[in-house]
Phi, psi and omega in degrees: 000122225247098261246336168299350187249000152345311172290356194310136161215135171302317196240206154259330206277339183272160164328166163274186173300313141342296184292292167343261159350319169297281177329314153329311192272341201252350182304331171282009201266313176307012156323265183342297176332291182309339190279342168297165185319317205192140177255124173238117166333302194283314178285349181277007169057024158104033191280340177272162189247151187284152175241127209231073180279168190254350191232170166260329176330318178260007165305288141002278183269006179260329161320314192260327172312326189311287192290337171277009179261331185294325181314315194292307232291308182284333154343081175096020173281131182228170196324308189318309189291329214277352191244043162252135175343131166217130209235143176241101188237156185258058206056244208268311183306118161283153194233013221118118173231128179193152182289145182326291191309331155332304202257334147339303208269332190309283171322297184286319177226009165295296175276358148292315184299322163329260172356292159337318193272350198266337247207316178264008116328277171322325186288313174291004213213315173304295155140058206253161223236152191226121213280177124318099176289280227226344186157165176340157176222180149318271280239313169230075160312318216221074185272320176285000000 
């Protein structure tokens, strides 16, 4: 991510590239969430904020705090914990009910990869080199 283009947005209506990144580095942590009874909006009164980094160092190091809060969250949880209700609310309103594990992989890790795929769009449109995900790319062919 190439950090002079942070502010990048394809659109107006989008993230910047930064924002993007952010999200992305921070996305597992709703891991945590998910291992509580329940997340309620309202009660969390709007206290979090997006983490908007300005460098990749902290792109970077906001990535490993992420895996040590998911490492804690799953620590010692068993089938038994991971297939019990887990609700996503609004006050009184509900917004999602789904077994825990359900709402894990949905949350945690479904929507971060989306987000991912949205971020090396951006990197390419900077013209920025798009690592190996999943396997060779343009950019690195001859990773095997």
């Amino acid at each position: 991510m190439p950090e002079d283009r942070f502010d990048y947005r394809p659109h107006e209506k989008s993230w910047t590239l930064g924002k993007l990144a952010g999200h992305v580095a921070e996305g597992g942590a709703f891991a945590a969430t998910v291992m509580e009874p329940e997340l309620d909006f309202a009660a969390a009164g709007g206290e979090w904020q997006p983490f908007e980094p300005t460098t990749k160092a902290e792109v970077l190091a906001k990535l490993d705090e992420v895996g040590a809060i998911v490492a804690g969250s799953l620590a010692g949880r068993d089938d038994a914990f991971m297939t019990k209700t887990w609700t996503k609310r609004a006050g009184p309103k509900v917004i999602w009910e789904a077994r825990r594990d359900q709402a894990f992989r949905t949350m945690a890790i479904h929507h971060t990869i989306h987000h991912r795929g949205q971020l090396e769009v951006y990197m390419r449109m900077v013209g920025a080199k798009l690592p190996p995900i999943y396997g060779p790319t343009a950019d690195v062919p001859d990773m095997f």
